[in-house]
N, CA, C and O atoms as a Tripos MOL2 file, in Angstrom:
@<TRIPOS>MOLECULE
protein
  248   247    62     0     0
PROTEIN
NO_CHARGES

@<TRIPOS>ATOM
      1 N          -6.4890  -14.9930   -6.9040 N.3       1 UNK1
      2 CA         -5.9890  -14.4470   -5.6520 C.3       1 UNK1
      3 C          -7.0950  -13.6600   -4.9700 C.2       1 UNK1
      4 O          -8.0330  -13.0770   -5.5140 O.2       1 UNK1
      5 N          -6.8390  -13.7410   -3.8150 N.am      2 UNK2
      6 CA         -7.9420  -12.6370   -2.8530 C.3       2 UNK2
      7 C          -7.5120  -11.3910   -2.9430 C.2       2 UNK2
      8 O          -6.5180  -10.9980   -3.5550 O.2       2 UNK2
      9 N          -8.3700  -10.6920   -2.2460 N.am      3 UNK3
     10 CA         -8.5040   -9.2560   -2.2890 C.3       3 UNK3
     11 C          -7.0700   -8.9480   -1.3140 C.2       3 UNK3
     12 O          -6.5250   -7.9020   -1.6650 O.2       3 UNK3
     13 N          -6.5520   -9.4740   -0.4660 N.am      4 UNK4
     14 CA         -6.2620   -8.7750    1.1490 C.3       4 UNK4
     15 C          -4.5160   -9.6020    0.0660 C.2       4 UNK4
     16 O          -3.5590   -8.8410   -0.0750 O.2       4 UNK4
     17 N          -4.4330  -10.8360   -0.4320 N.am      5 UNK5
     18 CA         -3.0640  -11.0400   -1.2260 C.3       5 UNK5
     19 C          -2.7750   -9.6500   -2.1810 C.2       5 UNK5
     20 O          -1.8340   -8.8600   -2.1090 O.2       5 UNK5
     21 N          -3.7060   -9.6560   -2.9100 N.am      6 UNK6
     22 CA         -3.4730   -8.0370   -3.5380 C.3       6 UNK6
     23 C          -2.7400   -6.9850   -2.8390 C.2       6 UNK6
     24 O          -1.5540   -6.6600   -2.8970 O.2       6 UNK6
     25 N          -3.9650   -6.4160   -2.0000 N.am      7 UNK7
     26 CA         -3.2680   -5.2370   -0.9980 C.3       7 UNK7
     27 C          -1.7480   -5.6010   -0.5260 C.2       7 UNK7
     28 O          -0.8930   -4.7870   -0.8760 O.2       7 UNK7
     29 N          -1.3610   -6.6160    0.1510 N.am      8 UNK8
     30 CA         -0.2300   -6.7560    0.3270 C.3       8 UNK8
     31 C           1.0130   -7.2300   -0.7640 C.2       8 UNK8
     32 O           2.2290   -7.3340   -0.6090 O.2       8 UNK8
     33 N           0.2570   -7.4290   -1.7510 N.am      9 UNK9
     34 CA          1.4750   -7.4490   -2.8590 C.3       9 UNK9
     35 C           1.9340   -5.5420   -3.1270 C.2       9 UNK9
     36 O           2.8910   -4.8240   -2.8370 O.2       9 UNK9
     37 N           0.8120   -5.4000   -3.7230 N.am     10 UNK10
     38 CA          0.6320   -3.7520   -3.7650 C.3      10 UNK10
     39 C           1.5190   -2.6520   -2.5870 C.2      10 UNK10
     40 O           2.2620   -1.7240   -2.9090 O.2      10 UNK10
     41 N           1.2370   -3.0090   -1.4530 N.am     11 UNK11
     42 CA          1.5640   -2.2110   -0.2570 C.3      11 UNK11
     43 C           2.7520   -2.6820    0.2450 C.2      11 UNK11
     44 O           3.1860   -1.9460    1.1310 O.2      11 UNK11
     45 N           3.7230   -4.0380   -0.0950 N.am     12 UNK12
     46 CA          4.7690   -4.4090   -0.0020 C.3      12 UNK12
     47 C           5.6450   -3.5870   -1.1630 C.2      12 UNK12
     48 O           6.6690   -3.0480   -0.7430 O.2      12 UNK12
     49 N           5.3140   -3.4280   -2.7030 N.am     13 UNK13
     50 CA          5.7180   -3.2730   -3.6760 C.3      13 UNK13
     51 C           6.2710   -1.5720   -3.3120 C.2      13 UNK13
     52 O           7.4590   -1.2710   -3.2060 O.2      13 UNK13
     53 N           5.1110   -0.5950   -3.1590 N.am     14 UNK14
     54 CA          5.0100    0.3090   -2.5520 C.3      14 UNK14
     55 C           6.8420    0.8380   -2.1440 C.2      14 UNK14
     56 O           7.7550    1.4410   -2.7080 O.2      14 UNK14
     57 N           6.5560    0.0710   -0.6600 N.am     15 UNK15
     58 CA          7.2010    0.2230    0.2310 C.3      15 UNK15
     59 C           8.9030    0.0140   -0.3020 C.2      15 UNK15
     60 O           9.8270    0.7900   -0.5450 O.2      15 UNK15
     61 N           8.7780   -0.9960   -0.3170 N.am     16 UNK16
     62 CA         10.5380   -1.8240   -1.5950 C.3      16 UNK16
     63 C          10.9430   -0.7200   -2.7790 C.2      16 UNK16
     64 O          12.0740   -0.5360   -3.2310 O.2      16 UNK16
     65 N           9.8910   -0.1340   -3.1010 N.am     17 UNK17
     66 CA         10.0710    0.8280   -4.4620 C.3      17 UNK17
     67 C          10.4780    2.1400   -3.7590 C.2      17 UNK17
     68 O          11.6650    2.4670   -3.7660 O.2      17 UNK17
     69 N           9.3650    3.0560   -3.0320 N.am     18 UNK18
     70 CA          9.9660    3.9440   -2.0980 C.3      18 UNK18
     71 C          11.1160    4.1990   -0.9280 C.2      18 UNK18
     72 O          11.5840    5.1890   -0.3640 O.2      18 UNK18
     73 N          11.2980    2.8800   -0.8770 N.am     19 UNK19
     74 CA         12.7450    2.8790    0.0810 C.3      19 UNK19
     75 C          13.4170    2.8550   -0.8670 C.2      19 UNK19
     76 O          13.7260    4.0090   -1.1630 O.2      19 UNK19
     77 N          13.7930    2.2020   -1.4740 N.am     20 UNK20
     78 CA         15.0840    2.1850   -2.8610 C.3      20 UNK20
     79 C          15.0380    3.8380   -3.4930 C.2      20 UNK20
     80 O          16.0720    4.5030   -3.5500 O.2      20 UNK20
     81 N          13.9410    4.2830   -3.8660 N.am     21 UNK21
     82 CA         14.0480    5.7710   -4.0470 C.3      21 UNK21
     83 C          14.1440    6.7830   -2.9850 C.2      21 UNK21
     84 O          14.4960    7.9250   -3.2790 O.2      21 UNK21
     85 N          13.9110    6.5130   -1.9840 N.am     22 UNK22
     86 CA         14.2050    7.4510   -0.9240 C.3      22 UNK22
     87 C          16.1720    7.1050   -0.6470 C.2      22 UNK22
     88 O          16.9980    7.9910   -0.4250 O.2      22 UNK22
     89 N          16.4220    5.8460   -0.7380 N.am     23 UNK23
     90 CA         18.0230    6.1450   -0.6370 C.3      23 UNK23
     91 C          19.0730    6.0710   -1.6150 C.2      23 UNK23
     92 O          20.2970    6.0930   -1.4880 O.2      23 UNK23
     93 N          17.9740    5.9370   -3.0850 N.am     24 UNK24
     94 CA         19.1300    6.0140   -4.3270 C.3      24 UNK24
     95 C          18.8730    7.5190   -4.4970 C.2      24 UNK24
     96 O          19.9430    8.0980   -4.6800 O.2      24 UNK24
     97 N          17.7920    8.3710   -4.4980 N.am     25 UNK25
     98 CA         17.3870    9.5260   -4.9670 C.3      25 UNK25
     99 C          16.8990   10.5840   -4.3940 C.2      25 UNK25
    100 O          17.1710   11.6730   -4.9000 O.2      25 UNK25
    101 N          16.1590   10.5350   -3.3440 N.am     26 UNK26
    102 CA         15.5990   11.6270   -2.3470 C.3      26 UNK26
    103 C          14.9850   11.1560   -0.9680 C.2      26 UNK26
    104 O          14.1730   10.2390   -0.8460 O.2      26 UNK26
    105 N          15.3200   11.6530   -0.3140 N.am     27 UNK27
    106 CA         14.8700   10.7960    1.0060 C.3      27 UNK27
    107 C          13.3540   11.1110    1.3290 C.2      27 UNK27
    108 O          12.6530   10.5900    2.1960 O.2      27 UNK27
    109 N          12.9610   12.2880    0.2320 N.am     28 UNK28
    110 CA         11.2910   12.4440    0.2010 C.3      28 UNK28
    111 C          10.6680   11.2480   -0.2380 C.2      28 UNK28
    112 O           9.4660   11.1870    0.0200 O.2      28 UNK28
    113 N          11.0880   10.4330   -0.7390 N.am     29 UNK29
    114 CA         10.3710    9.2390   -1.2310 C.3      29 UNK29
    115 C           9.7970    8.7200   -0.0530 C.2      29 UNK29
    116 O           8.6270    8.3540    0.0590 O.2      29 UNK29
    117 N          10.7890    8.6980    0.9470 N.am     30 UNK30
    118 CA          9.9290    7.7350    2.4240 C.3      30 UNK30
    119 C           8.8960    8.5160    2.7750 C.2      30 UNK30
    120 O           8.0680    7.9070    3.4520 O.2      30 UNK30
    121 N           8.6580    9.5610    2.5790 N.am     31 UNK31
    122 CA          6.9180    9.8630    2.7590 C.3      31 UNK31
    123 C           6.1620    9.2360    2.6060 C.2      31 UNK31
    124 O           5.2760    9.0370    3.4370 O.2      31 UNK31
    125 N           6.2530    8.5140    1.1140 N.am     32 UNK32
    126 CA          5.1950    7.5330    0.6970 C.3      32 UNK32
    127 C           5.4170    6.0140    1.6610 C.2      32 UNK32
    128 O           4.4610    5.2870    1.9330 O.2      32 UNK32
    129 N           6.6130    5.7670    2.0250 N.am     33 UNK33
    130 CA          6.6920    4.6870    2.8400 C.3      33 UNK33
    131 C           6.0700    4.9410    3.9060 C.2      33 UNK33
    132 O           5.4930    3.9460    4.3460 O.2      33 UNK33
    133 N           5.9050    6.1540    4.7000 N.am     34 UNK34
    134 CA          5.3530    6.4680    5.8990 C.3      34 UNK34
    135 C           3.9100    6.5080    5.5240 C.2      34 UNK34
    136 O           3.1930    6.2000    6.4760 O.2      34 UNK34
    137 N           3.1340    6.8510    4.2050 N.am     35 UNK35
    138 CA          1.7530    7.0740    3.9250 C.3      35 UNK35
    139 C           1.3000    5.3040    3.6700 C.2      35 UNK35
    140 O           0.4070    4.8000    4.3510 O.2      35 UNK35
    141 N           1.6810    4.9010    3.1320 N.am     36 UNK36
    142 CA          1.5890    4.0480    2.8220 C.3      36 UNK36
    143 C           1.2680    2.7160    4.2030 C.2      36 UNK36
    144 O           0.4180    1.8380    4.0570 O.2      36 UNK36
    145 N           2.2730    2.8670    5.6500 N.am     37 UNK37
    146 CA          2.4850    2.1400    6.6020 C.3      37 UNK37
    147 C           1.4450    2.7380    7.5420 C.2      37 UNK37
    148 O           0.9350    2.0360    8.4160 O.2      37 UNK37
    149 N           1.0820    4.1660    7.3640 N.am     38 UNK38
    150 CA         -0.1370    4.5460    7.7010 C.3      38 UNK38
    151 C          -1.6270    3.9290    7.1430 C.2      38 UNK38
    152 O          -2.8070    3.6770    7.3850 O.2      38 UNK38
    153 N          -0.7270    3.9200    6.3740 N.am     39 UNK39
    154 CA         -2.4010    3.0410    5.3890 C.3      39 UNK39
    155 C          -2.7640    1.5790    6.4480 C.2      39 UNK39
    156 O          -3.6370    1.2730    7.2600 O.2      39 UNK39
    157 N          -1.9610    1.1720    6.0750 N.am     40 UNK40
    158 CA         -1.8670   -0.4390    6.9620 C.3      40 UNK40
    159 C          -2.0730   -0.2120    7.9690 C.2      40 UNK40
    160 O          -2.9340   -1.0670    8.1750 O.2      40 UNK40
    161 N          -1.9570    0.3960    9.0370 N.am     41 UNK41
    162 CA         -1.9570    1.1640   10.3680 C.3      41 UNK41
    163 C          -3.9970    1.0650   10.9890 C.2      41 UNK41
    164 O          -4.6020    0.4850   11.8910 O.2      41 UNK41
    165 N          -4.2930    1.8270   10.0680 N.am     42 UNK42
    166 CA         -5.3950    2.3590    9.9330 C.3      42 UNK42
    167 C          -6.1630    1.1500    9.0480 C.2      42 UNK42
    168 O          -7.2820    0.7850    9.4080 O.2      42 UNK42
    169 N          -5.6960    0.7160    8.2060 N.am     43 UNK43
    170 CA         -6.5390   -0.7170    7.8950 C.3      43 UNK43
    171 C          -7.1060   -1.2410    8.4880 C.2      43 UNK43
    172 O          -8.3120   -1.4810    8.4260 O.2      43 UNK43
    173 N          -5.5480   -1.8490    9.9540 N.am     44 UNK44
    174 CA         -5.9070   -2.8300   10.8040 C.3      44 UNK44
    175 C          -6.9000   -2.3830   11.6670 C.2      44 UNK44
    176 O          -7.4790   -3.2480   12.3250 O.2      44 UNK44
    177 N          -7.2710   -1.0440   11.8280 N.am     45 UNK45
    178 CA         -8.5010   -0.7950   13.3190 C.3      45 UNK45
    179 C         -10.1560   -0.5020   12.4930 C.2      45 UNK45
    180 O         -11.2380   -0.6060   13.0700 O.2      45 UNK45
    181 N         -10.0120   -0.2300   11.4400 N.am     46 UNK46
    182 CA        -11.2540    0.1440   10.4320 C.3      46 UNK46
    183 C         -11.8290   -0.4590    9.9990 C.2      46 UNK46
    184 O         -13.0380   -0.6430   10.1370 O.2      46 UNK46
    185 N         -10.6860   -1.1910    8.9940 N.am     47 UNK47
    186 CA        -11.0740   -2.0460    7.8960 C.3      47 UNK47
    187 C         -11.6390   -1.7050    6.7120 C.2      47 UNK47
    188 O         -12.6360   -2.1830    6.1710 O.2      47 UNK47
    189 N         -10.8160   -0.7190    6.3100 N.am     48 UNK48
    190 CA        -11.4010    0.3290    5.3350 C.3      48 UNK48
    191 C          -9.9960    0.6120    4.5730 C.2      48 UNK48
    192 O          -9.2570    1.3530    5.2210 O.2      48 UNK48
    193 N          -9.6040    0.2770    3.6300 N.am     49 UNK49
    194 CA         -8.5340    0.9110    2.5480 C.3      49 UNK49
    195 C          -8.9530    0.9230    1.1300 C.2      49 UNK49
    196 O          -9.5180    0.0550    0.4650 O.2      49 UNK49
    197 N          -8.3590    2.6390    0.6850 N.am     50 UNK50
    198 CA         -8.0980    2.9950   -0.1220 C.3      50 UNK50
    199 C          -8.3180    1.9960   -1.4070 C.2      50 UNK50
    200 O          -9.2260    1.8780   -2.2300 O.2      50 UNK50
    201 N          -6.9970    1.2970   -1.1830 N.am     51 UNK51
    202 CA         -6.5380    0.6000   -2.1450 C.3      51 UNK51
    203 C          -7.9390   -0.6240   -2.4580 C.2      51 UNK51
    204 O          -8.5720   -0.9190   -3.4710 O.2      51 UNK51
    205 N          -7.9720   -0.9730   -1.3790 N.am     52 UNK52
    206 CA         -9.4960   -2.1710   -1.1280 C.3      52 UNK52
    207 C         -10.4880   -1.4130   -2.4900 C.2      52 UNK52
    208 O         -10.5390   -1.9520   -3.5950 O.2      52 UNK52
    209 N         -10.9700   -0.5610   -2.2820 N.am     53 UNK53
    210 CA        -11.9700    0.0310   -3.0490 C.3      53 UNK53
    211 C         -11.6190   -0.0300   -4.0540 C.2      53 UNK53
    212 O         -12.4710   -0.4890   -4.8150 O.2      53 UNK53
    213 N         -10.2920    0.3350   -4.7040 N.am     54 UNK54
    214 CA        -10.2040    0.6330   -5.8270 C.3      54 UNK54
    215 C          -9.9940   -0.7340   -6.6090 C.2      54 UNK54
    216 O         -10.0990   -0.5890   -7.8270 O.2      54 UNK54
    217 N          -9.7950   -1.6750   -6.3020 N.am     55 UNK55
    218 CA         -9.5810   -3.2380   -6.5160 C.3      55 UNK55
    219 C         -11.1360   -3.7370   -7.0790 C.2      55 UNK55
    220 O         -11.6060   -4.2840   -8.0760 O.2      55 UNK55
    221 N         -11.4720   -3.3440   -6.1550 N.am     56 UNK56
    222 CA        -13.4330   -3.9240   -5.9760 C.3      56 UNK56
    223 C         -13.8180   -3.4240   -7.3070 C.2      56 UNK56
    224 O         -14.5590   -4.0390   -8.0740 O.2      56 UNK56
    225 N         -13.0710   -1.8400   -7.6360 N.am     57 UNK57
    226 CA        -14.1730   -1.1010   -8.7850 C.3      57 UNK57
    227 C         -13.0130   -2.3310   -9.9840 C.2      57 UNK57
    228 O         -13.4730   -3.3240  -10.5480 O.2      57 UNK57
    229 N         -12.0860   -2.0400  -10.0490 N.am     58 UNK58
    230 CA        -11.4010   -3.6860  -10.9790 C.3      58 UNK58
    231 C         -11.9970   -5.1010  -11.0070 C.2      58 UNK58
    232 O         -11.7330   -6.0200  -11.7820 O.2      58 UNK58
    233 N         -12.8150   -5.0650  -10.0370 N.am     59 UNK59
    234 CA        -13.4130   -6.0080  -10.4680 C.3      59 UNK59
    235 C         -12.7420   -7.8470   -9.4180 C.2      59 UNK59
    236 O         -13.1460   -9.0090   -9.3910 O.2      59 UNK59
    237 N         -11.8230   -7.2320   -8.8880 N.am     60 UNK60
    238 CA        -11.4360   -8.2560   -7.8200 C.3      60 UNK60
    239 C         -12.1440   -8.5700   -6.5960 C.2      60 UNK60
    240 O         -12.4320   -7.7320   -5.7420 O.2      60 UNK60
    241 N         -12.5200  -10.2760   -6.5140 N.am     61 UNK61
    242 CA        -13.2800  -10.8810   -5.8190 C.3      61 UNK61
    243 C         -12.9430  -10.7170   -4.3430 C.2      61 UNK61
    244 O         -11.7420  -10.9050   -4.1520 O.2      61 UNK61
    245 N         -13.8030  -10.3500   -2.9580 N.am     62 UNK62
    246 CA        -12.8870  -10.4890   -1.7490 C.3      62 UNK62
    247 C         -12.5610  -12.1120   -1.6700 C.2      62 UNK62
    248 O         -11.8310  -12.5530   -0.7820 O.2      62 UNK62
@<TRIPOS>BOND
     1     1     2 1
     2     2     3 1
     3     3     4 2
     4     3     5 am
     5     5     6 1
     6     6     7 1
     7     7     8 2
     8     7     9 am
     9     9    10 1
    10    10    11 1
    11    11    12 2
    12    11    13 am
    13    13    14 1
    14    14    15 1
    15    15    16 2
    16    15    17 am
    17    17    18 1
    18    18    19 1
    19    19    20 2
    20    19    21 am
    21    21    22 1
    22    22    23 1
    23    23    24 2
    24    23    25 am
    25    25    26 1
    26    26    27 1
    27    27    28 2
    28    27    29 am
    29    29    30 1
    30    30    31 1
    31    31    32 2
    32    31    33 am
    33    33    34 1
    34    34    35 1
    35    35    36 2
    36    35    37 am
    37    37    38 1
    38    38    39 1
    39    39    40 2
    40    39    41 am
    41    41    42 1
    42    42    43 1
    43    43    44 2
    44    43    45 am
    45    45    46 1
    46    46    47 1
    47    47    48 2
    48    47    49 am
    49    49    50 1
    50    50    51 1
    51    51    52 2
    52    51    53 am
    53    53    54 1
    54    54    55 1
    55    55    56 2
    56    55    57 am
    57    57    58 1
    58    58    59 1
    59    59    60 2
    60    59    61 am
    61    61    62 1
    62    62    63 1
    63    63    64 2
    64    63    65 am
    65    65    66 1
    66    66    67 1
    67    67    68 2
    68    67    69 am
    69    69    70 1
    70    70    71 1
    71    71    72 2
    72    71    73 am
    73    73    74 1
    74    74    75 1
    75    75    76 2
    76    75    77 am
    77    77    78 1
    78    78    79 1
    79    79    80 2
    80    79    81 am
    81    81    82 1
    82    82    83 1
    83    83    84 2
    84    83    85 am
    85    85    86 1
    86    86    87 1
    87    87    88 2
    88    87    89 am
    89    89    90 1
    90    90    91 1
    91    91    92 2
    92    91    93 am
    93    93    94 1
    94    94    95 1
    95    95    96 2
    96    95    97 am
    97    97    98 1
    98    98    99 1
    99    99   100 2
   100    99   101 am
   101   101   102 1
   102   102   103 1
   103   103   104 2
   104   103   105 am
   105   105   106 1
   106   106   107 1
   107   107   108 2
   108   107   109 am
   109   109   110 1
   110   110   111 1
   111   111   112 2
   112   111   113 am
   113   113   114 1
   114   114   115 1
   115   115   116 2
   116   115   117 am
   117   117   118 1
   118   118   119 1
   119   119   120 2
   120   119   121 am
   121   121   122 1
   122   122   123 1
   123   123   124 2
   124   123   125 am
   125   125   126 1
   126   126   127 1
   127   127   128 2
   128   127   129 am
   129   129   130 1
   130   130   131 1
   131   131   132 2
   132   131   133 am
   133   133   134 1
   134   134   135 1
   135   135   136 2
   136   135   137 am
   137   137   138 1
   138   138   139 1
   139   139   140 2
   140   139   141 am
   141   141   142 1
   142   142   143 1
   143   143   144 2
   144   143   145 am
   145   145   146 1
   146   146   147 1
   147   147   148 2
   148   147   149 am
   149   149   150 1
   150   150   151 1
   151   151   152 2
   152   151   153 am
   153   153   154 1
   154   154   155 1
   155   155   156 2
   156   155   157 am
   157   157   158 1
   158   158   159 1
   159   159   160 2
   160   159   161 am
   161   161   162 1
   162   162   163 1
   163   163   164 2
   164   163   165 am
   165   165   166 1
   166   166   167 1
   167   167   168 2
   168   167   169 am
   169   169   170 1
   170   170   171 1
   171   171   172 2
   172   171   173 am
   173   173   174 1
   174   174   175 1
   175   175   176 2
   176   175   177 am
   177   177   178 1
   178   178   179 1
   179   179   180 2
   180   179   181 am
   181   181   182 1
   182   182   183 1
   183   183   184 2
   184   183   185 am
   185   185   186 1
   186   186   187 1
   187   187   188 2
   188   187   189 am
   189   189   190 1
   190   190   191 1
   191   191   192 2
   192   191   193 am
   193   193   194 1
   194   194   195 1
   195   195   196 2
   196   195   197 am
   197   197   198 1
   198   198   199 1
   199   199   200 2
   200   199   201 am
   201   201   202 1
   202   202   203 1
   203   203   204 2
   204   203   205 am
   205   205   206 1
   206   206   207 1
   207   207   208 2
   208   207   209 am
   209   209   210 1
   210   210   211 1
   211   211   212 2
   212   211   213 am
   213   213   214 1
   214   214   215 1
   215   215   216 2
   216   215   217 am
   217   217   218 1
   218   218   219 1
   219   219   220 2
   220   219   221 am
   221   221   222 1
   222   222   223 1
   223   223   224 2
   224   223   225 am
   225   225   226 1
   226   226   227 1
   227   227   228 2
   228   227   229 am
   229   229   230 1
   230   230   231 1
   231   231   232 2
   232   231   233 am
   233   233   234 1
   234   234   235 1
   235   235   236 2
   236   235   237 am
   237   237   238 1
   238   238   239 1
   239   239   240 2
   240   239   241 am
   241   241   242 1
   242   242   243 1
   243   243   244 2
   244   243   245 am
   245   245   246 1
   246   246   247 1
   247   247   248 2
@<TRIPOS>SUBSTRUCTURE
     1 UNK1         2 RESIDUE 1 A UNK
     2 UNK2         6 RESIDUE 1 A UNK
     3 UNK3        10 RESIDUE 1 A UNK
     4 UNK4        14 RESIDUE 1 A UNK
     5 UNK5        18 RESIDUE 1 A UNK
     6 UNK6        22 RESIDUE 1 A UNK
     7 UNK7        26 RESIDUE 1 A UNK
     8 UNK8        30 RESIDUE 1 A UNK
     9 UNK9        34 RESIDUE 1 A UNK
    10 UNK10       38 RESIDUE 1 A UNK
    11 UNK11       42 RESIDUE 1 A UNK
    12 UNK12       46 RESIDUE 1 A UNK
    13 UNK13       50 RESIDUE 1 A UNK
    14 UNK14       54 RESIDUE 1 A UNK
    15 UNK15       58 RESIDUE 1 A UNK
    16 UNK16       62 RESIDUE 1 A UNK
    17 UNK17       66 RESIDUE 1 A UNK
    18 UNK18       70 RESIDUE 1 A UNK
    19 UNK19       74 RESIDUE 1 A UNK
    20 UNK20       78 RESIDUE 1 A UNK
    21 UNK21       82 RESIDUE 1 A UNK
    22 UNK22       86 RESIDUE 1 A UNK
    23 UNK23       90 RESIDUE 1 A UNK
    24 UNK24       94 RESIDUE 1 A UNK
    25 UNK25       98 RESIDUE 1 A UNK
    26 UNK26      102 RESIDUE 1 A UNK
    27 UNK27      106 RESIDUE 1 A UNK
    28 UNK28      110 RESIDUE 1 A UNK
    29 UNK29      114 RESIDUE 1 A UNK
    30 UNK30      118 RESIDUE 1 A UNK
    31 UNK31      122 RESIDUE 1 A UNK
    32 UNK32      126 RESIDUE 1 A UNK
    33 UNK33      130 RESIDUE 1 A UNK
    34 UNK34      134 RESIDUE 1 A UNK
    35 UNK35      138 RESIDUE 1 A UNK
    36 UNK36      142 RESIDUE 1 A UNK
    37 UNK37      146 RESIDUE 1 A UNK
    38 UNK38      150 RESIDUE 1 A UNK
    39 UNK39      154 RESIDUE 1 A UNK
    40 UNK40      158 RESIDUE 1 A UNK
    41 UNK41      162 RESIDUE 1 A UNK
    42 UNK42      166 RESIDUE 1 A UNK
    43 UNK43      170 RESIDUE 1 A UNK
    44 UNK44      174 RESIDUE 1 A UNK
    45 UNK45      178 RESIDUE 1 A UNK
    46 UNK46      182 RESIDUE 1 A UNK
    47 UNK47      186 RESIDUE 1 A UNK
    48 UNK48      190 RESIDUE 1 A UNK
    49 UNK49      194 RESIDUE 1 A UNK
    50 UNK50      198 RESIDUE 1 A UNK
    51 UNK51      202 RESIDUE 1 A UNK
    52 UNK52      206 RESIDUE 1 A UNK
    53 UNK53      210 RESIDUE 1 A UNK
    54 UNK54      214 RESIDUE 1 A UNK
    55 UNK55      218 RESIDUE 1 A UNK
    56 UNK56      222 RESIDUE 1 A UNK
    57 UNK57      226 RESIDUE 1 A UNK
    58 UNK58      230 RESIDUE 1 A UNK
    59 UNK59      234 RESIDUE 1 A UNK
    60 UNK60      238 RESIDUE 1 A UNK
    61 UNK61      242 RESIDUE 1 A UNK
    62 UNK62      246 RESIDUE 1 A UNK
């Protein structure tokens, strides 16, 4: 798999996990849905994520 299938498995997973905990358990969870959609946000004009880097140091090919 590519680098950018990753991020969006990851940043989909994220999101599905923190919504389900923000409305089974605390609605603080959607913070991370909001940090997270920020992430993507800011991806798209940069091209620079977080998550990207930390993949690369794993050893995943772009």
């Amino acid at each position: 798999m590519k680098m950018e299938q990753y991020i969006r498995i990851i940043a989909g997973s994220l999101v599905f996990i923190s919504a389900l905990l923000g409305f089974f358990v605390s609605r603080y969870w959607l913070i991370l849905t909001m940090l997270v959609g920020l992430n993507l946000f800011q991806f798209g004009f940069t091209n620079w994520c977080i998550t990207a880097k930390l993949l690369k140091k794993l050893g995943v090919k772009d």
